[in-house]
C-alpha positions, -999 to 999 in steps of 0.1 A, spaced: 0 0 0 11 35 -5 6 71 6 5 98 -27 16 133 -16 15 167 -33 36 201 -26 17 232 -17 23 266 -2 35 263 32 10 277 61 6 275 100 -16 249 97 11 229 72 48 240 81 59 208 54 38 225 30 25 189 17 -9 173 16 -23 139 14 -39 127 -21 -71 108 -6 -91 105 -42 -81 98 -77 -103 125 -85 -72 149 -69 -48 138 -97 -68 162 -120 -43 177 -137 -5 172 -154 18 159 -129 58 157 -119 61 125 -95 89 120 -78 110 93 -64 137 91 -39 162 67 -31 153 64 0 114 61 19 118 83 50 95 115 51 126 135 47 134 119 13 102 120 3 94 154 6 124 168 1 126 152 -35 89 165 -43 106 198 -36 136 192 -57 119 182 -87 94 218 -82 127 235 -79 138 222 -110 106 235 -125 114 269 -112 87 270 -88 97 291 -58 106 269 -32 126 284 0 156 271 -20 152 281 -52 132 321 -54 142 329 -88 118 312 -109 92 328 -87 62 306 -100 30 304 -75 29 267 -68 -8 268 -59 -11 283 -93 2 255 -110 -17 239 -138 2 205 -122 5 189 -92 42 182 -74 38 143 -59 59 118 -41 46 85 -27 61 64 0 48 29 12 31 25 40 8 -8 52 -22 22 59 -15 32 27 -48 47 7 -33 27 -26 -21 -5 -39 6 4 -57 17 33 -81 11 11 -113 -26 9 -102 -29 46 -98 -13 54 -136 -30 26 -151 -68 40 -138 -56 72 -151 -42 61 -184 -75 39 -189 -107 63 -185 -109 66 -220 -97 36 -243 -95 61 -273 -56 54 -284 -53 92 -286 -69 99 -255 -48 73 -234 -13 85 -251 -28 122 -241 -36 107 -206 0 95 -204 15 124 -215 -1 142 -183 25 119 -168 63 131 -157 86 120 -136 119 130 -116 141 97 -101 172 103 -81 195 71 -79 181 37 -76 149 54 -80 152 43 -112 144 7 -105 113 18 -91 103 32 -125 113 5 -141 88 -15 -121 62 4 -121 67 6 -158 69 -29 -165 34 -34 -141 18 -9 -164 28 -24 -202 14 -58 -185 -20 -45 -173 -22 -29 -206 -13 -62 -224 -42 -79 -205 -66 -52 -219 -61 -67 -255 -41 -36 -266 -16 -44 -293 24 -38 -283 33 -14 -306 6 10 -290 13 2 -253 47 14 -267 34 43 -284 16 51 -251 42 51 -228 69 63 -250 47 101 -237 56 96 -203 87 113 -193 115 107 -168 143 130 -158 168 105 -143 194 119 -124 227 98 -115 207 66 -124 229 34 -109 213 11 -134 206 4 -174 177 27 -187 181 14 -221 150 -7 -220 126 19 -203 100 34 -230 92 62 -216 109 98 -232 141 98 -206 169 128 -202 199 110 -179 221 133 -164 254 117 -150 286 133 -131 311 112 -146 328 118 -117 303 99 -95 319 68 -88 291 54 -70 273 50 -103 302 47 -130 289 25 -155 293 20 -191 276 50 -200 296 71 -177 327 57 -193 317 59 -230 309 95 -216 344 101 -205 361 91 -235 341 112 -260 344 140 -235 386 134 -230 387 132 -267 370 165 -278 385 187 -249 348 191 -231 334 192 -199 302 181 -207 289 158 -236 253 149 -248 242 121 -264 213 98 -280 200 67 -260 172 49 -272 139 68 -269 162 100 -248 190 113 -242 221 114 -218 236 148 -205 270 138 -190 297 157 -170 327 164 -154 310 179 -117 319 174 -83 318 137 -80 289 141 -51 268 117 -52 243 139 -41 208 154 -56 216 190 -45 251 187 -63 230 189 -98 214 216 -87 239 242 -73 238 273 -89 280 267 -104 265 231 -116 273 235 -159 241 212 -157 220 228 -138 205 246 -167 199 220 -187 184 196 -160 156 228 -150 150 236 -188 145 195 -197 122 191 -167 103 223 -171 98 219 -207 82 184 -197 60 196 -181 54 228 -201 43 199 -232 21 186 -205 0 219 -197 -1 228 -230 -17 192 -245 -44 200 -220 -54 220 -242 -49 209 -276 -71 184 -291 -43 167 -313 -12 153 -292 17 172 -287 41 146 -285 77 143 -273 106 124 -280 145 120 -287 139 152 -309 124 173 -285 146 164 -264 178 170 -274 176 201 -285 173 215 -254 196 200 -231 225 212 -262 211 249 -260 205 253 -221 237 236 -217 259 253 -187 293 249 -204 287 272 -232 266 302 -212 267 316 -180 242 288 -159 224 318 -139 216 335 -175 207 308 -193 183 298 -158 175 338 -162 161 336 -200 141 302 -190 123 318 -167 110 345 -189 100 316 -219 80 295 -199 47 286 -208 29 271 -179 -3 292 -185 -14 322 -162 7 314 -133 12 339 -109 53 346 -101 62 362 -63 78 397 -66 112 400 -42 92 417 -18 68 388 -16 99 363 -16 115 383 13 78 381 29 75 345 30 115 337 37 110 355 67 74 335 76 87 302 67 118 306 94 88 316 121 73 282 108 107 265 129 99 284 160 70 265 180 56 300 197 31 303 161 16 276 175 4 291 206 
């Protein structure tokens, strides 16, 4: 059984600034779910908050993007398991969603609501949820090459994945510190040649449905390390997870799909990347292209505002 949460504002009556998913009917709109390493409450939230980060929502550790999360034409999620849980298992929750209309358009639209944001071994949860979902859709008589088809429009941002990702279908960006020797792989060594032999500190390149954004970083095997602000990938991981979800909002309201894949990809993670153009810039002119509908953005005043609020969350006299 699991637990489904979802980032909000913070308040006094929710210093974590998370709530509980209790219906189906709450996951309404395009999501980013995302998946720890690790189960603890800690991990869990603090990875919802990382991915909304990297979508430039304001978060008390990123203000810059300055997007209103309660705004949001998407939700921020995490699960964690738990034997109270209000759901069996995450496979069962994406395949009711991916199934309320058996239309092959509507269920590829349905899964391109879908994105996600893995740290680590996270991965192999993906990859098991994904595999639980192409065999429910098997038993439903659909044909392989459009159980394919539909979840080749979910998306994953990957970051320092410790296993193969080859044979996921969904769209995928990887993004690996070659430097991370707690995941060195094959990847992270064809990585380092082509890198060594052109003189770079970063390389991109093709993997099947996605694509891998490697680099020469700190060598901490840590989710924060990607995002620093002097991270060369930083701008390329925000402007890959944004634009996810940026296709998502905008297939809401398109009749036609929208689709992604390896070409929409690519692209971006080459023009946003931090080794060519000052990261804070290049974070700077994302901001300003974003299309995630009429979202409200916090002016500094409002950001200084609700810094100084969200330290009085830690002292325990507001709740006198």
């Amino acid at each position: 059984m699991i637990n489904i949460y979802r980032k909000c504002e913070k308040s006094i009556d929710n210093n974590y600034g998370i709530k509980t998913i209790v219906s189906l009917d709450e996951i309404n709109k395009p999501f980013l779910m995302c998946i720890s390493s690790m189960e603890d409450d800690n991990s869990t939230f603090g990875i919802i908050k990382e991915g909304a980060r990297s979508c430039r929502v304001r978060t008390t550790d990123e203000l810059s993007g300055g997007f209103k999360i309660d705004e949001m034409n998407a939700l921020f999620l995490g699960f964690r398991e738990d034997k109270n849980g209000l759901f069996n298992n995450l496979s069962e929750v994406l395949y009711e969603l991916i199934i309320k209309n058996k239309n092959l358009l509507a269920m590829k639209k349905a899964a391109r609501r879908m994105n996600f944001f893995v740290y680590c071994n996270a991965i192999n949860v993906y990859a098991q949820i994904e595999k639980m979902l192409y065999e429910k859709l098997k038993q439903d008589g659909i044909k392989e090459e459009d159980i394919k088809d539909i979840l080749s429009q979910i998306s994953i941002v990957s970051i320092a994945p410790n296993s193969d990702i080859n044979n996921i279908m969904a769209s995928k960006a990887i993004f690996k510190d070659a430097n991370d020797r707690d995941v060195y792989d094959y990847i992270s060594k064809t990585a380092e040649k082509r890198m060594n032999r052109d003189g770079r500190m970063s390389t991109v390149g093709a993997i099947n449905n996605g694509a891998i954004y490697a680099y020469y970083g700190t060598g901490e095997h840590e989710l924060k390390a990607y995002l620093k602000d002097e991270s060369i990938a930083k701008s390329s991981l925000c402007a890959i997870t944004s634009k996810f979800l940026e296709n998502s909002i905008q297939n809401e309201n398109s009749e036609e799909l929208i689709p992604i894949s390896k070409t929409f990809i690519i692209p971006i993670l080459v023009r946003n990347n931090g080794e060519f153009a000052d990261v804070k810039s290049k974070l700077h002119e994302l901001d300003s292209q974003i299309q995630y509908g009429k979202v409200g953005k916090y002016s500094e005043e409002e950001n200084y505002r609700l810094l100084e609020f969200e330290k009085s969350l830690k002292n325990d006299t507001h709740r006198l």
